[in-house]
PLY file of the C-alpha trace (Angstrom):
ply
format ascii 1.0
element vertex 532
property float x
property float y
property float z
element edge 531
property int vertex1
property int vertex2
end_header
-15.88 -1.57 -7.16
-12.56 -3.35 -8.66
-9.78 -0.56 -9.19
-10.67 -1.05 -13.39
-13.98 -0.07 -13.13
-13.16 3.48 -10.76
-10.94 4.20 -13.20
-13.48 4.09 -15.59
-15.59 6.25 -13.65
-12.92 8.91 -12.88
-12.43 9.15 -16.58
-15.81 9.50 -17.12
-16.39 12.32 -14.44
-13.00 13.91 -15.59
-14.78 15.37 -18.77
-17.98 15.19 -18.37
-19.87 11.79 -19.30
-23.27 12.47 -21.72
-26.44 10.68 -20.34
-24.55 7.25 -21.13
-23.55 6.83 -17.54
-26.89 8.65 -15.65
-29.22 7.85 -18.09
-31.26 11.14 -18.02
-30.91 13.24 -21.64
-28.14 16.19 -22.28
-29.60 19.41 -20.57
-28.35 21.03 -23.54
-30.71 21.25 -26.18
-28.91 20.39 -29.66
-29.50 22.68 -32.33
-29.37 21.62 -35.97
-27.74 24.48 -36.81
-24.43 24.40 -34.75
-23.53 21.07 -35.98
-23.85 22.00 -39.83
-21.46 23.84 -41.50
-22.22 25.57 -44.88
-25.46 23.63 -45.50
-28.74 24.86 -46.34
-31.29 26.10 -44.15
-32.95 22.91 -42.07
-36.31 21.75 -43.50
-39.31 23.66 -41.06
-41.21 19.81 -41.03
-37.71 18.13 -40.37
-36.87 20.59 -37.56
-40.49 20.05 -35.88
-39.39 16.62 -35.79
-35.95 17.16 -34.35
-38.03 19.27 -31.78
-40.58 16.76 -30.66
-37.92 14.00 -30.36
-35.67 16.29 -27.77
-38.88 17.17 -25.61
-39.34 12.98 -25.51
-36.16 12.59 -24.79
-36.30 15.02 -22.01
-39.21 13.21 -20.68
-36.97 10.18 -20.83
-39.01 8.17 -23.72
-36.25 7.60 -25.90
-38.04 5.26 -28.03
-40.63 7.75 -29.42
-38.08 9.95 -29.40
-36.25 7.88 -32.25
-39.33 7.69 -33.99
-39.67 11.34 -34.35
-35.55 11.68 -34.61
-35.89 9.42 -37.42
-38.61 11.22 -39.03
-36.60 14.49 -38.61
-33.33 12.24 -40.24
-35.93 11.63 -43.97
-36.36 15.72 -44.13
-32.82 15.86 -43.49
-30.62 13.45 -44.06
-27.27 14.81 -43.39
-27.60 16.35 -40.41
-25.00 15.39 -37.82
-27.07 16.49 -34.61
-29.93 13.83 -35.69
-27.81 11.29 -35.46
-25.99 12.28 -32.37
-29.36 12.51 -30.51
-30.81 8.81 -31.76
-27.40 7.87 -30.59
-27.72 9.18 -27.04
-31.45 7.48 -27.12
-30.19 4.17 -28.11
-27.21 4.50 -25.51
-29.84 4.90 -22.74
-31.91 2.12 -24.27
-28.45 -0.06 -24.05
-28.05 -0.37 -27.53
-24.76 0.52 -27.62
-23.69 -1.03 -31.24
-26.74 1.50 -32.58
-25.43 3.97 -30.87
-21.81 3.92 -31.91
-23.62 3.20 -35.61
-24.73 6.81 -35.31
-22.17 8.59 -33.73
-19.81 7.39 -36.63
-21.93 8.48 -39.23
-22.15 11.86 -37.34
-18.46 11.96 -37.49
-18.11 10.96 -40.71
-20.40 14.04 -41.28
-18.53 16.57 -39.28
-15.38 15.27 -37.54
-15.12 18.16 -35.04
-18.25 17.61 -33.71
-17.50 17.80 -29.88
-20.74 16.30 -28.55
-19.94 13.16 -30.71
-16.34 12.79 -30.16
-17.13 13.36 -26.69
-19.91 10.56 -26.70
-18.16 8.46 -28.38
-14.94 7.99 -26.21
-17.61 7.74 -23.25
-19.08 4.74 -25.03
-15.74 3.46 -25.54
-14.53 3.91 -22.32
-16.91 2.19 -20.69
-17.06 -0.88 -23.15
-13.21 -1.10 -21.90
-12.05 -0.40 -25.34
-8.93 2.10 -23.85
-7.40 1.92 -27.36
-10.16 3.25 -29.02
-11.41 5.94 -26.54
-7.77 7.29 -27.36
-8.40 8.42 -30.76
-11.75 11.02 -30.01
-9.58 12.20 -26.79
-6.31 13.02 -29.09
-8.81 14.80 -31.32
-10.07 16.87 -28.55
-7.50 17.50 -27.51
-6.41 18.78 -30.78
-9.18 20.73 -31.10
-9.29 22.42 -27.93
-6.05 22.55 -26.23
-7.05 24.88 -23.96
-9.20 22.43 -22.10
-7.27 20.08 -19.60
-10.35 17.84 -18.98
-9.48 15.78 -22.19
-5.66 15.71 -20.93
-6.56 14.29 -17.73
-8.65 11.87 -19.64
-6.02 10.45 -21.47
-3.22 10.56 -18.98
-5.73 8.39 -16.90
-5.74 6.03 -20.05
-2.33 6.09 -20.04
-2.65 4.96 -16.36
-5.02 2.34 -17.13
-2.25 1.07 -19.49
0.49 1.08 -16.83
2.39 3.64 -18.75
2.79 5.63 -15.33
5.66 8.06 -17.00
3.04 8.39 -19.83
0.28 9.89 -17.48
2.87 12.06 -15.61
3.83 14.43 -18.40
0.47 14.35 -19.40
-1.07 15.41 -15.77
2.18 18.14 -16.16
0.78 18.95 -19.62
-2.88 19.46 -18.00
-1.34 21.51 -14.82
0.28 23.97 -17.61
-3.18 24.69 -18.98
-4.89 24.48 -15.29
-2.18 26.14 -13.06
-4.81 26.80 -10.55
-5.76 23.30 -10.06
-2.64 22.12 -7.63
-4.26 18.82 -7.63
-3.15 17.72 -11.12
0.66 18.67 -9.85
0.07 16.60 -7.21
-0.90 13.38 -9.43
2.12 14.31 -11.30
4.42 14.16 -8.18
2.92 11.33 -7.32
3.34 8.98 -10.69
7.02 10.44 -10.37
7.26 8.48 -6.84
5.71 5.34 -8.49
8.31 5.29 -11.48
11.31 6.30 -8.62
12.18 9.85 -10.52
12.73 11.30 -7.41
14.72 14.42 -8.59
11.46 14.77 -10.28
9.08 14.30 -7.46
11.06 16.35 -5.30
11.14 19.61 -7.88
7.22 18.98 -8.02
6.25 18.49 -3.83
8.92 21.60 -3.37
6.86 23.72 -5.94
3.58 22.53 -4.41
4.79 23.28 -0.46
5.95 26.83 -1.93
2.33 27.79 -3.67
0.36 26.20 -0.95
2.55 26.44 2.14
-0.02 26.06 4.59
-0.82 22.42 3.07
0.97 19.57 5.37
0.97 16.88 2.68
3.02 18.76 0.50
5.85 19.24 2.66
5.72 16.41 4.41
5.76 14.58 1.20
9.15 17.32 -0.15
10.43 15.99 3.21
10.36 12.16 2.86
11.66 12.61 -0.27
15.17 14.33 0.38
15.56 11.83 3.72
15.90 8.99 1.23
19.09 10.93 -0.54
19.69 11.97 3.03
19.67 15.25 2.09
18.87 17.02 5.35
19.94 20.13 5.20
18.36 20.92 2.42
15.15 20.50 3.88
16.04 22.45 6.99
17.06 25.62 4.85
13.64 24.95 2.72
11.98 24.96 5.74
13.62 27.89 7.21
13.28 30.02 4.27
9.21 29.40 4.26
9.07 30.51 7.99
10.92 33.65 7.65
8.55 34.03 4.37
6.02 33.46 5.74
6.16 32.98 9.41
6.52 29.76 11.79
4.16 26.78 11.70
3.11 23.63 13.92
3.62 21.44 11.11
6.81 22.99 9.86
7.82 22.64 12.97
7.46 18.81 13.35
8.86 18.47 9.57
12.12 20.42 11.14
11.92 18.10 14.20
11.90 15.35 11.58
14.73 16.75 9.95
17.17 17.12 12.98
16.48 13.51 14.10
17.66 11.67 11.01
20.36 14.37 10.38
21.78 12.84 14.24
20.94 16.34 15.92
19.23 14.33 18.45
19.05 16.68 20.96
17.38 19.91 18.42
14.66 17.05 17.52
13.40 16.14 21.34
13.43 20.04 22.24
11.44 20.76 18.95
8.83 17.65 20.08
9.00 18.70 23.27
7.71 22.31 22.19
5.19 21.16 20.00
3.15 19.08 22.83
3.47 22.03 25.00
1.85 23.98 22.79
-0.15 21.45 21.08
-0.96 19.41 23.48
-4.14 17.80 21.66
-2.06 16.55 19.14
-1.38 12.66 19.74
0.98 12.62 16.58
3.84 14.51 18.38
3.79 12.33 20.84
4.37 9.95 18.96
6.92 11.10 16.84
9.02 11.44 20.38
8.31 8.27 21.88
9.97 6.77 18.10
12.78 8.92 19.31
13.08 7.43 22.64
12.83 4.02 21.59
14.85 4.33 18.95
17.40 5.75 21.29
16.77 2.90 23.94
15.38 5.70 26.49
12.95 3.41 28.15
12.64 5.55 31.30
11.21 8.49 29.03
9.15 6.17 26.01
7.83 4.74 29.29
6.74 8.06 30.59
5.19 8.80 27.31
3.33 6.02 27.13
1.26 6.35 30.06
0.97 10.15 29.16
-0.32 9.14 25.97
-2.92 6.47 27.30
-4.06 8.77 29.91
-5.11 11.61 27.42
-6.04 9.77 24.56
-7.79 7.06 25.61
-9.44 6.11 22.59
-6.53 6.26 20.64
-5.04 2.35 19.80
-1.63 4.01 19.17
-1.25 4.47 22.99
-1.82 1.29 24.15
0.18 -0.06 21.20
3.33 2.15 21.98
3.17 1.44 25.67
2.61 -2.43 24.69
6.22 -1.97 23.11
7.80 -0.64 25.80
7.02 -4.18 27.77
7.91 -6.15 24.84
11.45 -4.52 24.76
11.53 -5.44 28.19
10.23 -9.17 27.70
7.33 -8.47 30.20
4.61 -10.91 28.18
2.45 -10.64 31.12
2.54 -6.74 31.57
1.38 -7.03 27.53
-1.47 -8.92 28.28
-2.76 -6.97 31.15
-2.99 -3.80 29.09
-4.39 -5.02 26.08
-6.77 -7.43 27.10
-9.16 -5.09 28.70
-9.23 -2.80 25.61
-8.71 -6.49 22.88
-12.73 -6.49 21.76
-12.45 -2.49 21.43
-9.64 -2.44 19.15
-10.32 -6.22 17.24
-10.01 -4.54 13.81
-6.73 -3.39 14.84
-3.28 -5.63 13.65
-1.00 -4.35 15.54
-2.85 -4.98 18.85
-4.13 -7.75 17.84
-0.49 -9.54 16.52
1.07 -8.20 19.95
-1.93 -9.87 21.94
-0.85 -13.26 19.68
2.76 -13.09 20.28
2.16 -12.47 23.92
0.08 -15.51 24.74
2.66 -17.13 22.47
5.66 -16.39 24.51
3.90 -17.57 27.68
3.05 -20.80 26.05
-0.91 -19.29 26.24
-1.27 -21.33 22.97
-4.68 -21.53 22.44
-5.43 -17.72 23.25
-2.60 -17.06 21.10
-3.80 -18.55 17.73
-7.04 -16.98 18.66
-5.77 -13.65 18.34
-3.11 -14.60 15.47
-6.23 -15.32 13.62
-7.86 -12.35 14.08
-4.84 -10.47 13.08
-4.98 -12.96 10.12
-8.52 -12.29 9.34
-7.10 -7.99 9.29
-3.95 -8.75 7.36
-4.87 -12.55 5.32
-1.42 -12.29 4.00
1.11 -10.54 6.75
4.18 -12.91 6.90
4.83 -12.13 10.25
1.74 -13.69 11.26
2.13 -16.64 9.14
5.35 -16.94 10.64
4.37 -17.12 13.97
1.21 -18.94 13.49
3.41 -21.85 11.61
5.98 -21.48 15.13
2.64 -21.78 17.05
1.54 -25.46 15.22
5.16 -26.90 15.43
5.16 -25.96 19.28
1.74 -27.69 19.85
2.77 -30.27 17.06
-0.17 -29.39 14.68
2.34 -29.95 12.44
-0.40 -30.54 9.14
-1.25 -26.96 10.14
2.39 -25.68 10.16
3.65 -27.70 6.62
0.26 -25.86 5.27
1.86 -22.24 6.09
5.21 -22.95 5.46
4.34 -24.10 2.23
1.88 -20.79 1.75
4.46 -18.68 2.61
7.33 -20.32 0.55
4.55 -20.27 -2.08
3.99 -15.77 -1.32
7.61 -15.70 -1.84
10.27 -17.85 -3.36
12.63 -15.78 -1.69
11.59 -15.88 2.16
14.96 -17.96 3.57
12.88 -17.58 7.11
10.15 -19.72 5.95
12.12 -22.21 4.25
14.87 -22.71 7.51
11.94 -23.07 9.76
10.03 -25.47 7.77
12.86 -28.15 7.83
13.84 -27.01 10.92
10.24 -28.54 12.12
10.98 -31.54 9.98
14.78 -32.16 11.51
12.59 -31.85 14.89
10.59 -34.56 14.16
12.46 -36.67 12.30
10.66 -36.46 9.06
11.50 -36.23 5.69
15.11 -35.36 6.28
16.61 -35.10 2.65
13.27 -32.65 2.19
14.76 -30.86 5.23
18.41 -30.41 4.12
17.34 -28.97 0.19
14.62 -26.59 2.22
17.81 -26.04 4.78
20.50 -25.47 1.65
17.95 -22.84 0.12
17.92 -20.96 3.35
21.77 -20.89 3.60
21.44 -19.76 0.28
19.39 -16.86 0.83
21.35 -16.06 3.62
24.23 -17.68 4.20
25.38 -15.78 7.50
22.49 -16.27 9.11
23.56 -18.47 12.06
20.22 -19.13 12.99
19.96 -20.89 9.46
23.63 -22.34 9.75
22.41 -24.52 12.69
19.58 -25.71 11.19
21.56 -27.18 8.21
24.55 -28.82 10.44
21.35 -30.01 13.09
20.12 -32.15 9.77
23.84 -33.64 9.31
23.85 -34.46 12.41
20.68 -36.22 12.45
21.94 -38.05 8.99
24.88 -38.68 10.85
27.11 -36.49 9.01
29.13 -35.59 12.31
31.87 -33.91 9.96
29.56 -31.19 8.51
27.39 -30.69 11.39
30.44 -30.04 13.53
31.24 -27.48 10.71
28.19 -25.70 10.31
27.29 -25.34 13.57
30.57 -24.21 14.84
30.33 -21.44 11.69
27.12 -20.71 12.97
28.56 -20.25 17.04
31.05 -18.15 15.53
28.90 -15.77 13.92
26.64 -15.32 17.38
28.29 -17.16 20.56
25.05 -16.14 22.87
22.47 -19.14 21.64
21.77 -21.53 23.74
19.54 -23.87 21.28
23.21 -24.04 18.91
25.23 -24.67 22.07
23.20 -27.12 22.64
23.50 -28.65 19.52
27.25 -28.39 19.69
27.57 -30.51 22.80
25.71 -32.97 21.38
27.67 -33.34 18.57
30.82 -33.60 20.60
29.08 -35.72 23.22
28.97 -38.16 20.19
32.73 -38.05 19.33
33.44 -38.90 23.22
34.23 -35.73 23.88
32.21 -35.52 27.33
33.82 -32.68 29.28
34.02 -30.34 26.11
30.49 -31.20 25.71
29.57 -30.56 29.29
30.73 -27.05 29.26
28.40 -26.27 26.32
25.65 -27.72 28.31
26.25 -25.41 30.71
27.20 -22.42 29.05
23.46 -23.00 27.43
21.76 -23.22 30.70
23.38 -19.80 32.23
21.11 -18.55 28.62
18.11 -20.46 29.33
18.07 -21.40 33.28
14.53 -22.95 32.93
15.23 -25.38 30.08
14.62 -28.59 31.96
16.48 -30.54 29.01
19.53 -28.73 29.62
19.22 -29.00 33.15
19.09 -32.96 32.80
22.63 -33.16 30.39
24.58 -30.96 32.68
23.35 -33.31 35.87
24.53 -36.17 33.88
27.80 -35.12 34.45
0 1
1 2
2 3
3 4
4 5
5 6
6 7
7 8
8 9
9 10
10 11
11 12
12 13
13 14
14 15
15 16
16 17
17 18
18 19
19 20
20 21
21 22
22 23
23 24
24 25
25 26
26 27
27 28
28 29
29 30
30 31
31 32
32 33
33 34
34 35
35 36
36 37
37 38
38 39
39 40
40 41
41 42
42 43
43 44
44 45
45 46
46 47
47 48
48 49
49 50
50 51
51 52
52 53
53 54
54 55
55 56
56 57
57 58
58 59
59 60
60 61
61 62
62 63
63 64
64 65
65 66
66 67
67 68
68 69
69 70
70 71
71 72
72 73
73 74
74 75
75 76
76 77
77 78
78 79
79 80
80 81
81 82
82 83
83 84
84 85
85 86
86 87
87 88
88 89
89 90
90 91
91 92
92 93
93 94
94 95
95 96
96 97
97 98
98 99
99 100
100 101
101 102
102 103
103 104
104 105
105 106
106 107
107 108
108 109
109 110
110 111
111 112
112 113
113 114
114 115
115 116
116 117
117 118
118 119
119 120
120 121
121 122
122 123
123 124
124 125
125 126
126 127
127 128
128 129
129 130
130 131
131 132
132 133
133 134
134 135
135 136
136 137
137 138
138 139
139 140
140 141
141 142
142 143
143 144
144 145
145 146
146 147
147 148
148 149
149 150
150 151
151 152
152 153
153 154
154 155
155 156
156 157
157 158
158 159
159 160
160 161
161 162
162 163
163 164
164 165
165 166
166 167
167 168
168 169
169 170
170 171
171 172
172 173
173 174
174 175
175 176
176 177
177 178
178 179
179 180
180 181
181 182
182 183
183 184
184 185
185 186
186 187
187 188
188 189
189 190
190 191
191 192
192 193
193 194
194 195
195 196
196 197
197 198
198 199
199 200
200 201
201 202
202 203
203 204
204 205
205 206
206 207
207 208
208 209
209 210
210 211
211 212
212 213
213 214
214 215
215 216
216 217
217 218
218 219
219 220
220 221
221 222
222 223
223 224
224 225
225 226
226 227
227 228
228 229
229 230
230 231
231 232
232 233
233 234
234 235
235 236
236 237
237 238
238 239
239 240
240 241
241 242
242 243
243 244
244 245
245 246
246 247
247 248
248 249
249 250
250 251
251 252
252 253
253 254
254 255
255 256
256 257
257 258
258 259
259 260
260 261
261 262
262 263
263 264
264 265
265 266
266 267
267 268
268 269
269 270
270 271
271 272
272 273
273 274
274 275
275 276
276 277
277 278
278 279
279 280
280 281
281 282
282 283
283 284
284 285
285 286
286 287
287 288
288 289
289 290
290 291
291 292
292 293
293 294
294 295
295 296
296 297
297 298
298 299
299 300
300 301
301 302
302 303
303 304
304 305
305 306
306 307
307 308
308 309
309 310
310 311
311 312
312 313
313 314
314 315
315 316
316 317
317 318
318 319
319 320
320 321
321 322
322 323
323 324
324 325
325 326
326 327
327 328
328 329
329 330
330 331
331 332
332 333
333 334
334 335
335 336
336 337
337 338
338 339
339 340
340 341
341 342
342 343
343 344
344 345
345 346
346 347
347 348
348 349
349 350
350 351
351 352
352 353
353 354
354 355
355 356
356 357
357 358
358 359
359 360
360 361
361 362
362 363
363 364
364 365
365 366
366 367
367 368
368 369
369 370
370 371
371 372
372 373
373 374
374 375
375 376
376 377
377 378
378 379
379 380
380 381
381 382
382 383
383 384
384 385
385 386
386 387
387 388
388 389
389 390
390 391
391 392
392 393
393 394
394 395
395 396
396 397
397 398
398 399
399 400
400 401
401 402
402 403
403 404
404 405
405 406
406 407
407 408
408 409
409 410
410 411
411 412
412 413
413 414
414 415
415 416
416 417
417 418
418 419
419 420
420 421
421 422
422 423
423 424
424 425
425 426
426 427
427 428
428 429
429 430
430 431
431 432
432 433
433 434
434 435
435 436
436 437
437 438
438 439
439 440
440 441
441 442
442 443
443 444
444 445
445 446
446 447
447 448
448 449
449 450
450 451
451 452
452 453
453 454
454 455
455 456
456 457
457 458
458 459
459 460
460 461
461 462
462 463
463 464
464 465
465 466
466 467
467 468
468 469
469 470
470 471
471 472
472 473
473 474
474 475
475 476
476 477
477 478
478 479
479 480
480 481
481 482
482 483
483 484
484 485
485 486
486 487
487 488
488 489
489 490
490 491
491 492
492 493
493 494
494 495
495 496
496 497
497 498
498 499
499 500
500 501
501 502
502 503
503 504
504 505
505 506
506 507
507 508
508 509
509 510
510 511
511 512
512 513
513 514
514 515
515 516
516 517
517 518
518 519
519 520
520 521
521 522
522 523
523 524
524 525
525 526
526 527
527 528
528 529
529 530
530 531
């Protein structure tokens, strides 16, 4: 179901649809009476009519039942409910331009008649006519302002219309009628997120974590929410003030843990993480939240520790193997990486993360076709993550698929006009091979643009002068680019060649070398500096 058409349904449900959406006839009998004001008594042959047409349209018949509706309509003519009911049978028969025909003259008739207004904006609602399901809404609204089911319908119009603002004072509006229902506060708080009125959102999740203080989400929503103004301490004396209220929880707890961390009281935060796994110990999530902390904090020793701790007693959990996958990767063991995750690859395949880490893996150990293979399953997950379609398009140039690598470069240049990655490693595979240089040094300049300390990007550009022999602004760029980061072996490279080409051997020589001691099993290297 496309997110139009659930809206559509969660306005319907919001106030009650009429038998337009399940197609079986109004439980509530109509009366003739109710819907007339100050008329005469209903004609006796006109009201067996009306009669007979409800009990066929309880039997679901709602073509006899017009017949005898209609019958009912030449006894009395004015009668709003007549109309209304033919209305709901020609809905049902999907008729809907009769049935609107109807409703309208019931209106017409009575304008406060709730059934109709009520049938009406259900009609409209689901012909997609939002501008005109407004109007019956407002006037129910009007008419009973007591009811928050017609609020709620119209703030998820204004949804529907993008006005988010719109909808939240109207979902505030509805809470003031329904101050039991916490779950229209929450839709507020949550539209005040989307249009970044935090001071807002935080005044609403705070209210909601100190009615329901027992409920997670609320807090940990109230929490989130003051760590982006950095405003720690607040949350710690919220938080404080709700335990001595009403006594310590597990979750408060870990929101407190939370707090400490980002606030730089490290040391609070591990003892408070620590605590909770000792006494929650079935809880993966706090472990978790500690091994961030000790990778974060470059505490391999203990992340490792947690790892395995986490593996062993949650074996089922991805989030395990994933964490201990990363303490490997932080210490470049590819291999280690692949012997954890391959035994558990086909039980977690509709997992990215594992999946990406089992790509990048093979990658780095030049596994290449076991490496797309799980690149495109991470694809297949994720169609548009630009980290895979970054590595994927490192992947092709590597094996020299290059068709397949111009194809994602261009995809991803095409995602975002703004990725500088995408555009310095496209013409860095062009430089590479030659091809299409002037392409190469516009994709190049629009890198540098994006980033123009990037030194990674700064080589690539001076690489293409060099290869036009501009020996001038190579020399410049790629010295700019040695200055910004001195440890690359690829740009010292680079550098020596450019002064190997200006005769200036020994100079040159040095660089060689000074790449090598960075990448000892670059044969390439190996071969300049033994030229010596």
């Amino acid at each position: 179901m496309n997110s139009i058409n659930s809206k559509i349904l969660l306005l319907l449900l919001i106030f009650g649809c009429n038998s337009a959406v399940n197609h079986q006839p109004s439980p509530k009998v109509l009366k003739i009476e109710e819907s007339k004001k100050s008329q005469k008594v209903p004609n006796p042959k006109g009201l067996r009519h009306f009669m007979d047409g409800q009990l066929l349209m309880s039997q679901g018949d709602y073509a006899m039942a017009i017949i005898e509706f209609q019958q009912s309509l030449s006894f009395d003519p004015d009668v709003g409910a007549i109309h209304t009911a033919i209305a709901e049978c020609y809905w049902n028969l999907g008729k809907t331009k009769l049935a609107e025909k109807h409703l309208l003259i019931t209106l017409q008739t009575n304008p406060e008649d709730k059934q109709a207004l009520q049938m009406i904006a259900d009609q409209y609602i689901l012909e997609k006519n939002f501008k005109a399901a407004a109007s019956p809404l407002q006037k129910l609204n009007k008419l009973y302002p007591n009811e928050s089911k017609y609020v709620i319908a119209l703030a998820e119009l204004k949804k529907i219309d993008q006005d988010f603002k719109g909808a939240m004072k109207l979902y505030l509006a509805a809470y003031s009628i329904d101050p039991e229902r916490l779950e229209l506060l929450e839709v507020a708080g949550r539209f005040a997120i989307q249009i970044d009125d935090e001071e807002m959102a935080k005044n609403i999740f705070k209210k909601l974590s100190e009615i329901d203080f027992n409920q997670s989400r609320f807090l940990s929503i109230y929490i989130d929410l003051l760590s982006r103004s950095k405003s720690f301490q607040e949350g710690i004396t919220f938080i404080e003030e709700l335990n001595k209220k009403h006594g310590d929880s597990i979750d408060r707890k870990a929101q407190l843990a939370l707090l400490h961390y980002r606030s730089g009281a490290k040391d609070k935060a591990v003892r408070l993480f620590r605590s909770l796994i000792q006494n929650s110990p079935e809880n993966p999530n706090y472990y978790f939240s500690l091994f961030d902390i000790y990778m974060e904090e470059n505490n391999i020793s203990e992340a490792t520790d947690l790892g395995d701790k986490l593996i062993a007693n949650f074996p089922e959990e991805w989030r395990g193997y994933y964490s201990r996958a990363l303490v490997f990767m932080n210490q470049s063991n590819s291999k280690a990486v692949l012997e954890l995750l391959l035994p558990v690859s086909e039980t977690f395949n509709t997992i990215f993360p594992i999946q990406y880490l089992l790509g990048i893996s093979n990658n780095q150990l030049k596994k290449y076709v076991e490496a797309e293979k799980y690149f495109v399953n991470a694809l297949i997950i994720k169609p548009d993550s630009r980290n895979v379609l970054h590595s994927m398009g490192i992947l092709y140039d590597e094996i020299e698929q290059f068709q397949k690598s111009d194809k994602i470069y261009l995809k991803l240049i095409s995602i975002d006009s703004t990725d500088a990655q995408a555009f310095n490693n496209y013409a860095y595979s062009l430089v590479e091979r030659d091809f299409e240089l002037k392409k190469a040094l516009t994709l190049a300049e629009k890198a540098v643009e994006l980033e123009p300390n990037n030194p990674s990007y700064l080589d690539t550009i001076g690489w293409i002068h060099f290869k036009q022999n501009n020996i001038k602004k190579a020399k410049y760029y790629i010295e700019l680019s040695l200055k910004i980061s001195e440890e690359n072996a690829t740009v010292l490279e680079h550098l020596g060649d450019i002064l190997m080409k200006i005769d200036k051997f020994d100079e040159a020589i040095l660089l060689y070398k000074r790449a090598l001691l960075l990448d000892k099993s670059n044969q390439r290297l190996k071969d300049k500096v033994s030229s010596e």
